[in-house]
MDAnalysis code that builds the backbone (N, CA, C; Angstrom):
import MDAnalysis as mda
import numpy as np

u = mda.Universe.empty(489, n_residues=163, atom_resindex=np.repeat(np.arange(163), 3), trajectory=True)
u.add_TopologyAttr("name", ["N", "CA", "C"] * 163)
u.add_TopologyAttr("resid", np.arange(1, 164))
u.add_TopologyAttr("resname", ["UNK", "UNK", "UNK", "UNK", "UNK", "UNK", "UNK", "UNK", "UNK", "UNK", "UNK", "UNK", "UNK", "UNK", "UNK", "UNK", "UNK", "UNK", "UNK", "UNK", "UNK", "UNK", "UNK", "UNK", "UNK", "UNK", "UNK", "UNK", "UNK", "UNK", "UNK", "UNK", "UNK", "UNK", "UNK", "UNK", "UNK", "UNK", "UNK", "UNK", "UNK", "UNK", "UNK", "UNK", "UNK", "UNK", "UNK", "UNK", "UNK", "UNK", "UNK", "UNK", "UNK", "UNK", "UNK", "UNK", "UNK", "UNK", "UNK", "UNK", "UNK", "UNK", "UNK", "UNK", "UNK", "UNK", "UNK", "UNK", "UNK", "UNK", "UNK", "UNK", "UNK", "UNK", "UNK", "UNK", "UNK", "UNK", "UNK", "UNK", "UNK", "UNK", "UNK", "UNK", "UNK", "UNK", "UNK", "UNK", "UNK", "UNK", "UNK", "UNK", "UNK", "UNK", "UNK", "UNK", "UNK", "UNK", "UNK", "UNK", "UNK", "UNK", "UNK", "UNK", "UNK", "UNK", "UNK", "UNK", "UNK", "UNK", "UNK", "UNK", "UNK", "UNK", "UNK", "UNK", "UNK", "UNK", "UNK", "UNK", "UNK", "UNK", "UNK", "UNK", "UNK", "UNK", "UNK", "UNK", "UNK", "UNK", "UNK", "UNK", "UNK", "UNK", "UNK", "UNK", "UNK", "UNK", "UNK", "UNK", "UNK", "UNK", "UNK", "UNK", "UNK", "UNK", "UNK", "UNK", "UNK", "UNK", "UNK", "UNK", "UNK", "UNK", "UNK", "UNK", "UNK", "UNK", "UNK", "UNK", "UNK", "UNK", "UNK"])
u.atoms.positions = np.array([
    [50.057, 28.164, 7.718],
    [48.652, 27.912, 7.942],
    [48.482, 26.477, 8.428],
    [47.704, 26.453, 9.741],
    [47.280, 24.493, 10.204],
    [46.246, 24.215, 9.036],
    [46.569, 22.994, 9.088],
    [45.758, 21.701, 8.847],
    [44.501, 21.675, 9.429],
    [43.196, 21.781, 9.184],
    [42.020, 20.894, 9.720],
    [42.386, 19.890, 9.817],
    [42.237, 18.885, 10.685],
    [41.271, 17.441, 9.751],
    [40.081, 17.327, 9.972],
    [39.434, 16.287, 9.105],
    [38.432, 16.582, 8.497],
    [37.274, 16.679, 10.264],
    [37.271, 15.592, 10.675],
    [36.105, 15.683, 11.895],
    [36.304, 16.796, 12.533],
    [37.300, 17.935, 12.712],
    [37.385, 18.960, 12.938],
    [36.715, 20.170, 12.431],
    [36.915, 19.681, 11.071],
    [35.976, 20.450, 9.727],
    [34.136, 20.496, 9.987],
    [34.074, 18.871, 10.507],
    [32.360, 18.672, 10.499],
    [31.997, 19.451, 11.715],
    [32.769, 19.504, 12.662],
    [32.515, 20.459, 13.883],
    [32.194, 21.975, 13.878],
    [32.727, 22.069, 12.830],
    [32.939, 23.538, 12.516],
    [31.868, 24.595, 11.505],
    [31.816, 23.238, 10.707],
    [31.268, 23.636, 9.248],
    [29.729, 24.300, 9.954],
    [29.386, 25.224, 9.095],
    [27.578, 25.625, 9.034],
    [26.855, 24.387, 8.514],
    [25.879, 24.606, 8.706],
    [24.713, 23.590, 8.031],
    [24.823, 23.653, 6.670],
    [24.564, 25.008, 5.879],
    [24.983, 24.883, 4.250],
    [26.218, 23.957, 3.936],
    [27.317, 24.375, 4.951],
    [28.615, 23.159, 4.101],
    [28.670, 22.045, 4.151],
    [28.033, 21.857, 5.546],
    [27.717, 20.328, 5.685],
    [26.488, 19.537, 4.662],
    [25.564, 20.906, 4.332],
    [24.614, 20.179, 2.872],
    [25.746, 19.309, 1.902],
    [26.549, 20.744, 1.408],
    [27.011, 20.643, 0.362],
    [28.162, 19.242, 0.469],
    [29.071, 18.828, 1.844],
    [29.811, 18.148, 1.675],
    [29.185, 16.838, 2.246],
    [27.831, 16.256, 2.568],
    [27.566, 15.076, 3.396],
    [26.211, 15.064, 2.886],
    [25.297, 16.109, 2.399],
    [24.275, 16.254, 1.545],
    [23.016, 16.030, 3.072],
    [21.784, 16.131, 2.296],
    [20.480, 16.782, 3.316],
    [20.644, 15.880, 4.340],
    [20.726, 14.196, 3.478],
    [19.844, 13.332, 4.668],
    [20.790, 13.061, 5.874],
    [22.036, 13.618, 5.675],
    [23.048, 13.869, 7.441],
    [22.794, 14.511, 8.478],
    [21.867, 16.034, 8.018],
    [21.682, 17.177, 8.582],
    [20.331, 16.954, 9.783],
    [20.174, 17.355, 10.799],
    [19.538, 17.109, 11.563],
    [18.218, 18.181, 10.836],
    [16.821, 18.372, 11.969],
    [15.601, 18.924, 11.243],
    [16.144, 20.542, 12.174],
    [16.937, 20.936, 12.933],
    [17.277, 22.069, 13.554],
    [18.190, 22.715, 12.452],
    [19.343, 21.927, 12.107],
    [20.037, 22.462, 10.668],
    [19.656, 22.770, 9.145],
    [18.925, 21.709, 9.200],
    [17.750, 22.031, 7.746],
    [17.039, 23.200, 7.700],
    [16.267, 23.864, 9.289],
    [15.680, 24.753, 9.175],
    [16.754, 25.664, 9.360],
    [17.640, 25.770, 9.994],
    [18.622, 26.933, 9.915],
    [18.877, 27.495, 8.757],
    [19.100, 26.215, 7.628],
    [19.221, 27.033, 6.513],
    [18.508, 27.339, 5.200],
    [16.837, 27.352, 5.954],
    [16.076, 28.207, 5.217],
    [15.990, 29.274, 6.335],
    [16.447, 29.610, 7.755],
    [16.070, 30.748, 7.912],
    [17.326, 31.744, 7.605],
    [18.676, 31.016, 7.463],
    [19.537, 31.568, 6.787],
    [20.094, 32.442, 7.868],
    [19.980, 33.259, 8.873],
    [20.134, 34.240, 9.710],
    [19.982, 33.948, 11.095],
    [21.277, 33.909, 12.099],
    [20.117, 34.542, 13.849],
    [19.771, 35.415, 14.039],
    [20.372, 35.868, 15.546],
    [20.673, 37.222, 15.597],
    [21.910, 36.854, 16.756],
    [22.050, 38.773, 16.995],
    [23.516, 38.670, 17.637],
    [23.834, 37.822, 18.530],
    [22.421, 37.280, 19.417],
    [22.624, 36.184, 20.734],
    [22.420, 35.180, 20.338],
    [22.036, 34.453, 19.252],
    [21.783, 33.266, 18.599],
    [21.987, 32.889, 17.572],
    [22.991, 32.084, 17.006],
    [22.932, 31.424, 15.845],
    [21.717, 30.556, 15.092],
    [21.535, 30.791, 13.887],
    [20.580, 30.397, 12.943],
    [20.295, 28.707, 13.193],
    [21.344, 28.074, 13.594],
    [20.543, 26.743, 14.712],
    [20.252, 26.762, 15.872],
    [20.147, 27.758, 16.811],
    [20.188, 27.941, 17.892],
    [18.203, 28.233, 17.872],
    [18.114, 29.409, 16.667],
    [16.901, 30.150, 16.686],
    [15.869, 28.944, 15.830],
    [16.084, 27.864, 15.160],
    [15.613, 26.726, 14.662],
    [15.392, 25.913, 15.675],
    [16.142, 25.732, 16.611],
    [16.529, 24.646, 17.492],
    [15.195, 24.969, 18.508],
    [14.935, 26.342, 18.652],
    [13.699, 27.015, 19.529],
    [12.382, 26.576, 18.447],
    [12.815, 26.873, 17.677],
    [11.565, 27.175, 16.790],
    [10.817, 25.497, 17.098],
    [11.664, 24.841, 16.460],
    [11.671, 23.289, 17.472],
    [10.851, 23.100, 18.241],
    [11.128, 22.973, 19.641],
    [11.077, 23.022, 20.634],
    [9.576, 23.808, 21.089],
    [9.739, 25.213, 20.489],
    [7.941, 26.111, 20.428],
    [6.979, 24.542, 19.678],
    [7.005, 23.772, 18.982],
    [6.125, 23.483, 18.217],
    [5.827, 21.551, 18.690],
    [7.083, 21.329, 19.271],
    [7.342, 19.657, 20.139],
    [8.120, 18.677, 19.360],
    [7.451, 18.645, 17.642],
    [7.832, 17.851, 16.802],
    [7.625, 18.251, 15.392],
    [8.449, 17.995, 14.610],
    [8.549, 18.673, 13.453],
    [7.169, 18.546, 12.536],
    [5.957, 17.410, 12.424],
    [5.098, 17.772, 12.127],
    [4.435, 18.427, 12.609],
    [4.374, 19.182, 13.427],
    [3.505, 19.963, 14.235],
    [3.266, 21.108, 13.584],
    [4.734, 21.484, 12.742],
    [4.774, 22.728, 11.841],
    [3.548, 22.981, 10.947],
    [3.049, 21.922, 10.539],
    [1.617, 22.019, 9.646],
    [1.129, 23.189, 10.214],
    [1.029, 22.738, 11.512],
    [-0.501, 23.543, 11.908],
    [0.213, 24.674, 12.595],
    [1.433, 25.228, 12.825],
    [1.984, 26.175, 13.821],
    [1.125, 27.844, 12.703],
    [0.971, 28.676, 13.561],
    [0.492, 30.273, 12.883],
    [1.326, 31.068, 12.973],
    [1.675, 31.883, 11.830],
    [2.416, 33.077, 11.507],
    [2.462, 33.894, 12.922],
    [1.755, 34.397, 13.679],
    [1.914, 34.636, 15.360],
    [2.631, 33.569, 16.435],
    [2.254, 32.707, 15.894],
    [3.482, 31.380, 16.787],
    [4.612, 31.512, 16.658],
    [4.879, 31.704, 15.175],
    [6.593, 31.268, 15.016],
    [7.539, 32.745, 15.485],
    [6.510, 34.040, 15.200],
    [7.328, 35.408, 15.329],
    [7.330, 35.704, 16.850],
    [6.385, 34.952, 17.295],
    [6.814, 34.636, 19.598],
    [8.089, 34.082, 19.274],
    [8.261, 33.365, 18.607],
    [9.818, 32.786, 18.757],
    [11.179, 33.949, 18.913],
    [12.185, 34.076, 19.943],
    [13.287, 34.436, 19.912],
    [14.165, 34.250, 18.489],
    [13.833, 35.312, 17.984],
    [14.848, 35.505, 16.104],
    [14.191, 34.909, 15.197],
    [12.949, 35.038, 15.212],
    [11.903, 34.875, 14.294],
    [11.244, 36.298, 13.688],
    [11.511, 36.826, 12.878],
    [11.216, 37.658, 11.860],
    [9.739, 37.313, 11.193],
    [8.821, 38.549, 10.915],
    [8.213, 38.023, 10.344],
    [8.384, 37.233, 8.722],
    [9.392, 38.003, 8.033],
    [9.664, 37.464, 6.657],
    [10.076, 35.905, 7.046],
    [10.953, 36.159, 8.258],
    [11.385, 34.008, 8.509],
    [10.399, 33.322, 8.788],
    [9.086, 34.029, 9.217],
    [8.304, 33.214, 9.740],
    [7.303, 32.755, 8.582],
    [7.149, 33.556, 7.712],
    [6.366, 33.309, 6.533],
    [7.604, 32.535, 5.327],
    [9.046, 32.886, 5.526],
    [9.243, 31.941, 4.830],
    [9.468, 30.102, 5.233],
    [8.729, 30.105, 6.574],
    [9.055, 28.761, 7.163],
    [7.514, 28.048, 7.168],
    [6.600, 28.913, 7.361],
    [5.098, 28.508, 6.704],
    [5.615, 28.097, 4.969],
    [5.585, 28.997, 3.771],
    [5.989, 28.355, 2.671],
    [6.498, 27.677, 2.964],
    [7.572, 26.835, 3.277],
    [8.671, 25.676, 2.927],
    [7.681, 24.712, 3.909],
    [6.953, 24.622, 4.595],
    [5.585, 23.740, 5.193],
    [4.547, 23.200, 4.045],
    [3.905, 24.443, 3.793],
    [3.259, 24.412, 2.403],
    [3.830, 22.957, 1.258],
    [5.118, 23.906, 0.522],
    [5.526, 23.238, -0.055],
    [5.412, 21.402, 0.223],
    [6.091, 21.411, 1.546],
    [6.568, 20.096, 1.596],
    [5.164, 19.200, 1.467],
    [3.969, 20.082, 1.960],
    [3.044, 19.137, 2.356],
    [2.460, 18.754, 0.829],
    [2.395, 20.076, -0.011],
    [2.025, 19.804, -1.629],
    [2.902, 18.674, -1.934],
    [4.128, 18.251, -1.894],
    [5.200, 17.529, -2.532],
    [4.801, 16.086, -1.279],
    [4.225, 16.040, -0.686],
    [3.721, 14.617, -0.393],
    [2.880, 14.232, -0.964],
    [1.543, 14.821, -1.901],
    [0.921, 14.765, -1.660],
    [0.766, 13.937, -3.587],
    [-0.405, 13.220, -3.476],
    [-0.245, 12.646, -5.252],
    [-0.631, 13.117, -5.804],
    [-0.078, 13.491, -7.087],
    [-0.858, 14.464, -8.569],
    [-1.903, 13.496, -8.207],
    [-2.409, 14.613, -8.894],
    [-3.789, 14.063, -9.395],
    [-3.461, 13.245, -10.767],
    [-3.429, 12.153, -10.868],
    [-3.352, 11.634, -12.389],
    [-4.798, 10.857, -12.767],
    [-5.091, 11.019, -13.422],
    [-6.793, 10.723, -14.024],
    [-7.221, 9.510, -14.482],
    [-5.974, 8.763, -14.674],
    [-6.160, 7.152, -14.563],
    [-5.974, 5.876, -13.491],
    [-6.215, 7.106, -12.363],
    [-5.298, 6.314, -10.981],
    [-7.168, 5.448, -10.811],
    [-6.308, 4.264, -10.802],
    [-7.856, 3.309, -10.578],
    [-7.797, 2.893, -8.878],
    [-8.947, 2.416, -8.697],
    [-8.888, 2.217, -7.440],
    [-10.019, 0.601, -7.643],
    [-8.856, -0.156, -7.059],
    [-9.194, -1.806, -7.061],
    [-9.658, -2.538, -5.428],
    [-9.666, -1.257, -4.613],
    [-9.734, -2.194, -3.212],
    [-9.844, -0.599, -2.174],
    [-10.248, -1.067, -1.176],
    [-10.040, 0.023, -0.053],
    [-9.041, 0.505, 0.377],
    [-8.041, -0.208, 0.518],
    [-6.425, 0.287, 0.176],
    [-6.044, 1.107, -0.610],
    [-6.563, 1.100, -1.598],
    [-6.083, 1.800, -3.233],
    [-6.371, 3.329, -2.631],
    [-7.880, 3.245, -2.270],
    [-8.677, 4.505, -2.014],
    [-7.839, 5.205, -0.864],
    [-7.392, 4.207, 0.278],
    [-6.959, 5.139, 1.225],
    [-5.589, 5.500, 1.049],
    [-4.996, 5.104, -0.006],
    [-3.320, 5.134, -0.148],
    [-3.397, 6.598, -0.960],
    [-4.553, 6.655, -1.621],
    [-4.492, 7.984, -3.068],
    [-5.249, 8.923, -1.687],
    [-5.703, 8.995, -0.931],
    [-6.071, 9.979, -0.185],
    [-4.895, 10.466, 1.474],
    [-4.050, 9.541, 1.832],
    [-3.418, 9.414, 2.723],
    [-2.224, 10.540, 2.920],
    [-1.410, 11.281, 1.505],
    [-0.997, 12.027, 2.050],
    [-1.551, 13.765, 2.371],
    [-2.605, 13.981, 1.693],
    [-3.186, 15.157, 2.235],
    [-3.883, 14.926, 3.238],
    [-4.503, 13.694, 3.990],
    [-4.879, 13.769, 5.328],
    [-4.156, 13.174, 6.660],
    [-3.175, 12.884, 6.559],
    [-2.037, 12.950, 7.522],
    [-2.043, 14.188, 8.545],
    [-2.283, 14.228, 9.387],
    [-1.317, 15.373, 10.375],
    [-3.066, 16.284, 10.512],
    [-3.899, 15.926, 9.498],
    [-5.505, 16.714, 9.839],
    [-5.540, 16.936, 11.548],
    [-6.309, 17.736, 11.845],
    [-6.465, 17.841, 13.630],
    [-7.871, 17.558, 13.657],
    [-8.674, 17.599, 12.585],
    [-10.203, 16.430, 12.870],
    [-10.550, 15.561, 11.491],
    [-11.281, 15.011, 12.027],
    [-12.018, 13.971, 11.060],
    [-12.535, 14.573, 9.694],
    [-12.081, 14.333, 8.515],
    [-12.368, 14.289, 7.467],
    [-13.046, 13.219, 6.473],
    [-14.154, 13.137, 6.259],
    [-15.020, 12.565, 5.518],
    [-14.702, 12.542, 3.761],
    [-14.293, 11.789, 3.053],
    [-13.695, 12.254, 1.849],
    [-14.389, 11.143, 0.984],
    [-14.981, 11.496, 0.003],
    [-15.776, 10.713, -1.451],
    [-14.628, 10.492, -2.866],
    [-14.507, 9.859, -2.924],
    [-13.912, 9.739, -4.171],
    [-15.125, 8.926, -5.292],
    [-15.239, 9.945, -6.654],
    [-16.058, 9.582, -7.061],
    [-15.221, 8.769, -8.588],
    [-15.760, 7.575, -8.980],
    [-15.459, 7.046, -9.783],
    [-16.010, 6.630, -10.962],
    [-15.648, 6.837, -12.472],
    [-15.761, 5.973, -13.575],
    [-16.121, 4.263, -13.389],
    [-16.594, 4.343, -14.312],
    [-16.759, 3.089, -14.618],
    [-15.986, 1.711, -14.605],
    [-14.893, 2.326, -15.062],
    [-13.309, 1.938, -14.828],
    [-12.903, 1.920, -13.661],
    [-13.695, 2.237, -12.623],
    [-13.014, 2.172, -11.152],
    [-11.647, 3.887, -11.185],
    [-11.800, 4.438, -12.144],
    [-10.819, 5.929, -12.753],
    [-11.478, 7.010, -11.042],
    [-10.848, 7.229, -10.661],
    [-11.148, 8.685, -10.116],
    [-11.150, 9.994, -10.830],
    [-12.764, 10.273, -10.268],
    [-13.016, 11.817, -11.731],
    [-12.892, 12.437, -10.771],
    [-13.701, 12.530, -9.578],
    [-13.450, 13.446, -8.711],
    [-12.976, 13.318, -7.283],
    [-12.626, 14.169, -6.460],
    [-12.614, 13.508, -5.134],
    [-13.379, 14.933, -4.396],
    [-14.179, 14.904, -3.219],
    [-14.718, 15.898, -2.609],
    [-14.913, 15.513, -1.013],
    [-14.246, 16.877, -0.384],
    [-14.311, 16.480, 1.568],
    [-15.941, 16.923, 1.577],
    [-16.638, 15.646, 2.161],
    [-18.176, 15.670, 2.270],
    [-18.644, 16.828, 3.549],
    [-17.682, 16.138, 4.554],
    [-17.954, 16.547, 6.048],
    [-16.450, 16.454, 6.970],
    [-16.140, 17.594, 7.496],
    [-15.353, 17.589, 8.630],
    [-16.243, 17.469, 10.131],
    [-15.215, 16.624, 10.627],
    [-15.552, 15.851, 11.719],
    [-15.017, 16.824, 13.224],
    [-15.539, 15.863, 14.402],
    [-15.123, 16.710, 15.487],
    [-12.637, 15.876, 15.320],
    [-12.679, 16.044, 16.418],
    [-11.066, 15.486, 16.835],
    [-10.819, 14.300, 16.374],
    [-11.960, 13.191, 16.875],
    [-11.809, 11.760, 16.532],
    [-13.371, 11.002, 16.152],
    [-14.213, 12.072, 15.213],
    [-15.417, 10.874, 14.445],
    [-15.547, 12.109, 13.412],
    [-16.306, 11.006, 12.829],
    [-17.097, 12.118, 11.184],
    [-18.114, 11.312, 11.074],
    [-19.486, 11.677, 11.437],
    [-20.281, 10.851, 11.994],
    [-21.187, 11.798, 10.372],
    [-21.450, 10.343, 9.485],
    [-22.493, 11.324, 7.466],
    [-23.247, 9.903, 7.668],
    [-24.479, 10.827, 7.060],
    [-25.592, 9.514, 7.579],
    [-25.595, 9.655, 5.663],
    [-26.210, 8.721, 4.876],
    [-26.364, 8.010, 3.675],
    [-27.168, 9.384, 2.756],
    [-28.126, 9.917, 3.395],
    [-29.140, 10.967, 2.674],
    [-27.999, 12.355, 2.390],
    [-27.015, 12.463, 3.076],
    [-26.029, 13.671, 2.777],
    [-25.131, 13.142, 1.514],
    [-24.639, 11.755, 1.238],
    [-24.397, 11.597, 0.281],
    [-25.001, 11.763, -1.353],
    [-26.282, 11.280, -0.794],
    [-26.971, 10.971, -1.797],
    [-28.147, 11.891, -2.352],
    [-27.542, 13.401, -2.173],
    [-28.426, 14.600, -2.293],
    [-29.059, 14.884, -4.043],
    [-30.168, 14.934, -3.477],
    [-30.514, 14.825, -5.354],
    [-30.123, 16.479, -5.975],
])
Protein backbone atom coordinates (compact mmCIF):
# COMPACT_ATOMS: atom_id res chain seq x y z
CA UNK A 1 0.00 0.00 0.00
CA UNK A 2 1.56 3.92 -0.95
CA UNK A 3 2.08 6.45 1.34
CA UNK A 4 -0.03 9.75 1.12
CA UNK A 5 1.69 12.63 2.23
CA UNK A 6 -0.01 14.75 3.95
CA UNK A 7 -0.67 17.91 1.23
CA UNK A 8 -1.73 15.11 -0.89
CA UNK A 9 -4.20 14.09 1.83
CA UNK A 10 -5.60 17.94 1.99
CA UNK A 11 -6.19 17.60 -1.78
CA UNK A 12 -8.09 14.81 -1.48
CA UNK A 13 -9.85 14.90 1.75
CA UNK A 14 -13.92 15.94 1.69
CA UNK A 15 -14.84 18.95 3.54
CA UNK A 16 -16.02 16.78 6.69
CA UNK A 17 -12.22 15.50 7.02
CA UNK A 18 -10.80 18.50 6.48
CA UNK A 19 -13.39 19.85 9.48
CA UNK A 20 -12.27 17.21 11.49
CA UNK A 21 -8.38 17.43 10.75
CA UNK A 22 -7.77 21.54 10.28
CA UNK A 23 -11.24 22.39 11.98
CA UNK A 24 -14.14 25.07 10.51
CA UNK A 25 -12.15 28.25 10.35
CA UNK A 26 -9.75 26.56 7.26
CA UNK A 27 -12.78 25.53 5.29
CA UNK A 28 -13.90 27.88 2.69
CA UNK A 29 -18.05 29.16 2.81
CA UNK A 30 -18.56 26.56 -0.51
CA UNK A 31 -17.18 23.61 1.84
CA UNK A 32 -19.00 24.58 4.95
CA UNK A 33 -22.12 24.51 2.96
CA UNK A 34 -21.28 21.26 1.30
CA UNK A 35 -21.38 19.81 4.44
CA UNK A 36 -24.66 20.72 5.60
CA UNK A 37 -25.96 19.77 2.27
CA UNK A 38 -24.09 16.56 2.75
CA UNK A 39 -25.00 15.18 -0.90
CA UNK A 40 -24.63 16.19 -4.91
CA UNK A 41 -25.74 14.49 -7.45
CA UNK A 42 -24.31 12.20 -10.10
CA UNK A 43 -22.89 15.40 -12.17
CA UNK A 44 -21.89 17.34 -9.17
CA UNK A 45 -20.22 17.04 -6.11
CA UNK A 46 -21.69 18.47 -2.82
CA UNK A 47 -19.06 21.51 -3.36
CA UNK A 48 -19.66 21.85 -6.70
CA UNK A 49 -23.72 22.18 -5.93
CA UNK A 50 -22.70 24.80 -2.84
CA UNK A 51 -20.25 26.44 -4.96
CA UNK A 52 -23.62 27.29 -7.35
CA UNK A 53 -25.69 27.81 -4.60
CA UNK A 54 -22.96 30.60 -4.06
CA UNK A 55 -22.77 32.10 -6.91
CA UNK A 56 -27.16 32.01 -7.37
CA UNK A 57 -27.08 34.38 -4.29
CA UNK A 58 -23.39 36.75 -5.05
CA UNK A 59 -22.31 36.69 -1.38
CA UNK A 60 -22.79 34.68 1.47
CA UNK A 61 -24.93 37.21 3.33
CA UNK A 62 -27.26 37.38 0.81
CA UNK A 63 -28.47 33.94 2.10
CA UNK A 64 -30.65 35.89 4.70
CA UNK A 65 -32.90 36.92 2.29
CA UNK A 66 -32.53 34.01 -0.57
CA UNK A 67 -36.46 31.92 -0.80
CA UNK A 68 -37.08 28.32 -0.55
CA UNK A 69 -37.94 28.70 -4.63
CA UNK A 70 -34.43 30.31 -5.12
CA UNK A 71 -32.31 27.80 -3.71
CA UNK A 72 -34.45 24.56 -5.36
CA UNK A 73 -33.72 26.67 -9.11
CA UNK A 74 -30.40 25.69 -8.03
CA UNK A 75 -28.76 22.58 -9.96
CA UNK A 76 -28.84 19.70 -6.84
CA UNK A 77 -30.86 21.57 -4.65
CA UNK A 78 -33.54 19.41 -3.14
CA UNK A 79 -36.22 20.72 -1.53
CA UNK A 80 -35.29 19.06 1.99
CA UNK A 81 -31.48 20.83 1.14
CA UNK A 82 -33.07 23.78 0.52
CA UNK A 83 -35.01 24.08 3.71
CA UNK A 84 -32.22 22.60 5.47
CA UNK A 85 -29.94 25.59 4.26
CA UNK A 86 -32.76 28.26 5.15
CA UNK A 87 -32.57 26.60 8.93
CA UNK A 88 -28.79 26.73 9.26
CA UNK A 89 -29.47 30.77 8.00
CA UNK A 90 -32.03 31.05 10.66
CA UNK A 91 -29.92 29.63 13.13
CA UNK A 92 -26.85 31.57 12.44
CA UNK A 93 -28.72 34.80 12.35
CA UNK A 94 -30.47 33.86 16.02
CA UNK A 95 -26.75 33.04 17.27
CA UNK A 96 -25.63 36.65 16.29
CA UNK A 97 -27.97 38.04 17.71
CA UNK A 98 -27.94 39.23 21.87
CA UNK A 99 -30.06 37.42 24.51
CA UNK A 100 -32.08 39.41 25.69
CA UNK A 101 -30.57 39.92 29.24
CA UNK A 102 -32.75 42.36 31.39
CA UNK A 103 -30.00 44.23 32.94
CA UNK A 104 -28.31 45.27 29.73
CA UNK A 105 -28.17 49.16 30.52
CA UNK A 106 -27.77 51.51 27.99
CA UNK A 107 -25.29 54.58 28.90
CA UNK A 108 -24.90 56.33 25.43
CA UNK A 109 -26.14 55.93 21.79
CA UNK A 110 -23.61 53.41 21.14
CA UNK A 111 -24.83 51.15 23.87
CA UNK A 112 -28.36 51.38 22.13
CA UNK A 113 -27.05 50.74 18.70
CA UNK A 114 -24.55 47.92 19.66
CA UNK A 115 -27.70 45.89 21.65
CA UNK A 116 -29.78 46.42 18.46
CA UNK A 117 -27.04 45.88 15.63
CA UNK A 118 -27.07 42.28 15.22
CA UNK A 119 -30.72 41.65 14.29
CA UNK A 120 -30.62 44.63 11.96
CA UNK A 121 -27.67 43.93 9.86
CA UNK A 122 -28.34 42.62 6.34
CA UNK A 123 -32.39 44.34 6.84
CA UNK A 124 -33.31 45.31 2.99
CA UNK A 125 -35.25 48.55 4.51
CA UNK A 126 -35.23 50.92 7.15
CA UNK A 127 -36.20 49.89 10.49
CA UNK A 128 -37.30 52.27 13.12
CA UNK A 129 -36.63 50.53 16.56
CA UNK A 130 -37.62 52.02 20.36
CA UNK A 131 -35.98 50.65 23.05
CA UNK A 132 -37.87 51.35 26.04
CA UNK A 133 -36.14 51.89 29.34
CA UNK A 134 -36.18 51.73 33.29
CA UNK A 135 -35.17 54.07 35.26
CA UNK A 136 -31.89 52.50 35.49
CA UNK A 137 -31.31 53.21 31.91
CA UNK A 138 -32.39 48.70 32.05
CA UNK A 139 -34.08 47.80 28.74
CA UNK A 140 -37.75 46.42 29.48
CA UNK A 141 -38.72 46.48 26.16
CA UNK A 142 -37.64 46.92 22.68
CA UNK A 143 -40.41 47.42 19.75
CA UNK A 144 -39.91 47.96 15.58
CA UNK A 145 -42.13 51.30 15.53
CA UNK A 146 -42.02 51.65 11.67
CA UNK A 147 -40.42 49.95 8.65
CA UNK A 148 -38.99 52.18 6.29
CA UNK A 149 -38.71 52.40 2.41
CA UNK A 150 -34.71 50.93 1.13
CA UNK A 151 -32.85 53.89 2.64
CA UNK A 152 -35.23 56.29 5.23
CA UNK A 153 -37.75 55.61 8.09
CA UNK A 154 -39.15 58.84 8.02
CA UNK A 155 -41.73 58.67 12.37
CA UNK A 156 -42.82 62.01 13.12
CA UNK A 157 -42.94 62.42 17.35
CA UNK A 158 -47.08 61.95 17.65
CA UNK A 159 -46.55 58.05 16.42
CA UNK A 160 -44.33 57.66 19.27
CA UNK A 161 -46.11 59.20 21.67
CA UNK A 162 -49.65 57.54 21.16
CA UNK A 163 -51.77 57.88 24.19
Amino acid sequence: MDMLLVKEIGETATPDQRLIRQGAERLTNAELLAIILRTGTRALSAVEVATEVLQQVEHLQALRHVTLEELKAVPGVSNVKALQLLAVVELGRRLAQKPHVESYTIRSPADAAAYVMAEMTGLLQEHFVALFLNVKNQIIYQKTVFVGSLNSSIVHPRELVRP
